[in-house]
Backbone as CSV, one residue per row, in Angstrom:
resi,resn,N_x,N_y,N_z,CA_x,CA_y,CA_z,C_x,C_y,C_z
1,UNK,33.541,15.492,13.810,33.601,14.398,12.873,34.059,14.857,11.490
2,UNK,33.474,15.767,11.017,33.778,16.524,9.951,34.176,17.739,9.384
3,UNK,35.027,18.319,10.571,35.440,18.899,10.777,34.627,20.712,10.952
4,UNK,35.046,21.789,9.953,34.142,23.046,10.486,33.593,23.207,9.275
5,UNK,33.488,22.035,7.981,32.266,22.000,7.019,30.967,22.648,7.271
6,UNK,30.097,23.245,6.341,29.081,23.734,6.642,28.580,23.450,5.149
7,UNK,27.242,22.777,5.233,26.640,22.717,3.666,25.112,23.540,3.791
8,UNK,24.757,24.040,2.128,23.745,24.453,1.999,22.326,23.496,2.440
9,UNK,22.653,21.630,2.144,21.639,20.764,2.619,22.603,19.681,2.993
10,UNK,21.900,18.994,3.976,22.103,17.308,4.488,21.087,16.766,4.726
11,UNK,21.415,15.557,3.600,20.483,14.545,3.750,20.561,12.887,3.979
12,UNK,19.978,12.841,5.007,20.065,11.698,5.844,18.900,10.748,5.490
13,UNK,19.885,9.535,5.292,18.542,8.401,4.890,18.542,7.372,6.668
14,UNK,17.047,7.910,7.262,16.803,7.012,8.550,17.453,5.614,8.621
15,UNK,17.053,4.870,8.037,17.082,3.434,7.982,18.233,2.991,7.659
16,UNK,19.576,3.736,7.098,20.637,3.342,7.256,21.650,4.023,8.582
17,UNK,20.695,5.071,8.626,21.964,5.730,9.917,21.248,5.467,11.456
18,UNK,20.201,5.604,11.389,19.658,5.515,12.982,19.701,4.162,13.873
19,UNK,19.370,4.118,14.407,18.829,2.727,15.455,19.486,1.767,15.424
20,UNK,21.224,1.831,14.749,21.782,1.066,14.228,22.708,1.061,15.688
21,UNK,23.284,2.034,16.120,23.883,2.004,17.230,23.533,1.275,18.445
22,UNK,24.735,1.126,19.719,24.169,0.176,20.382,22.787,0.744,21.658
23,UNK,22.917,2.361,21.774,21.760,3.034,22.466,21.106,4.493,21.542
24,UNK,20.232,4.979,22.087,20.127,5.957,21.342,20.992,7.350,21.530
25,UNK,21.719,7.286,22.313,23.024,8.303,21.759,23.853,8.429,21.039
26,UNK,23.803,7.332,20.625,24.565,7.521,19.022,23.771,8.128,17.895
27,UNK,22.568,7.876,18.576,21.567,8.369,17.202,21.556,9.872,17.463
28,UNK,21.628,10.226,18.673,21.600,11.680,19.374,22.675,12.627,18.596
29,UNK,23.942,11.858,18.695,24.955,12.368,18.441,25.374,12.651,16.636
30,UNK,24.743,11.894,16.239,24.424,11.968,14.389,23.606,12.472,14.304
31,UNK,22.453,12.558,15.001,21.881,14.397,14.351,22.475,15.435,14.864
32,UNK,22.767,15.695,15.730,23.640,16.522,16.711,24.609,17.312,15.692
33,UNK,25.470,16.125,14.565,26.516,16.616,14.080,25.532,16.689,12.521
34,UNK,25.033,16.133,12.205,24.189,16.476,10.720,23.395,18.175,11.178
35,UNK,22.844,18.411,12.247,22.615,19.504,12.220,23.603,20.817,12.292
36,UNK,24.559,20.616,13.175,25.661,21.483,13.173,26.296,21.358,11.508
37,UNK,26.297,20.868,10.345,26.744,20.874,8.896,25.522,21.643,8.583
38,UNK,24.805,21.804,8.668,23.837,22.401,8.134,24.207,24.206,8.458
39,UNK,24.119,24.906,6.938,23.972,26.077,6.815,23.173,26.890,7.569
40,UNK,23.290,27.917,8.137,21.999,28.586,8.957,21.238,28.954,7.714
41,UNK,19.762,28.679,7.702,18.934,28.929,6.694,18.882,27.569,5.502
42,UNK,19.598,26.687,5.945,19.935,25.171,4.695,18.368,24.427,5.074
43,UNK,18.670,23.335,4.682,17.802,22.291,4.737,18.717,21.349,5.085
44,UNK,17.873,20.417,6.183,18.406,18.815,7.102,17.020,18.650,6.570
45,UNK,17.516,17.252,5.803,16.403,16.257,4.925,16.826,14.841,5.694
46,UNK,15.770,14.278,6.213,15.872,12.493,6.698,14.497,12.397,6.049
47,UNK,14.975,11.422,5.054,14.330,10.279,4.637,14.023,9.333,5.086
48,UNK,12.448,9.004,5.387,12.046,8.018,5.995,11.378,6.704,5.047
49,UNK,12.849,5.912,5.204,12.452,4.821,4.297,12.141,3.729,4.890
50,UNK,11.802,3.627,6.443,11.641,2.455,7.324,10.506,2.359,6.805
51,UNK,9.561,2.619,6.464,7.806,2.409,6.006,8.015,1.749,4.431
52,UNK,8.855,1.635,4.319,9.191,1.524,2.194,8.312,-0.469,2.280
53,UNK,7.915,-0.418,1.210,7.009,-1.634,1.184,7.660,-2.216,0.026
54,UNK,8.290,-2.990,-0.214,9.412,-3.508,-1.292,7.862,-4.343,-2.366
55,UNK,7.288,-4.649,-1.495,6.338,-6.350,-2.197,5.427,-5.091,-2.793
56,UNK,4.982,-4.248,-2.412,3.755,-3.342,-2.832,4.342,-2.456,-4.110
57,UNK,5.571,-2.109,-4.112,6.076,-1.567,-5.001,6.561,-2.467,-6.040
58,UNK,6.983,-4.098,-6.188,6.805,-5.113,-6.785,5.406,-5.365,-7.660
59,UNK,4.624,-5.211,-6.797,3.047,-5.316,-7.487,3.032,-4.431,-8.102
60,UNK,2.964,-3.093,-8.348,2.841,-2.170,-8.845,3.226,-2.223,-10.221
61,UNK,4.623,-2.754,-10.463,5.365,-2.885,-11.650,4.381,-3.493,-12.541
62,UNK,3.617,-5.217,-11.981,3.451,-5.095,-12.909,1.572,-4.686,-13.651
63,UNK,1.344,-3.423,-12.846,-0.294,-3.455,-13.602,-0.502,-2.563,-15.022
């Protein structure tokens, strides 16, 4: 996909890249290739923003 790139980190936000496909081999196949970019010794970061509470973080603002 991206050819023979290699980075020190990749970071992946869940909730826009996963479960979006039509099975989970697509999801297979995007970590598959986010891990192969990854430096030997880097960091692969996924952010898990499926839990994010929009209304709770709304409240918050205003106490």
């Amino acid at each position: 996909m991206l050819g023979n790139e290699s980075y020190d980190a990749v970071y992946m936000v869940w909730s826009t890249l996963l479960g979006y496909g039509p099975d989970t081999e697509c999801d297979r196949i995007l970590l598959n290739e986010a891990r192969r970019l990854v430096k030997p010794g880097g960091l692969l970061v996924i952010a898990n923003t499926v839990s994010y509470d929009r209304e709770a973080l709304i409240n918050m603002m205003w106490l």
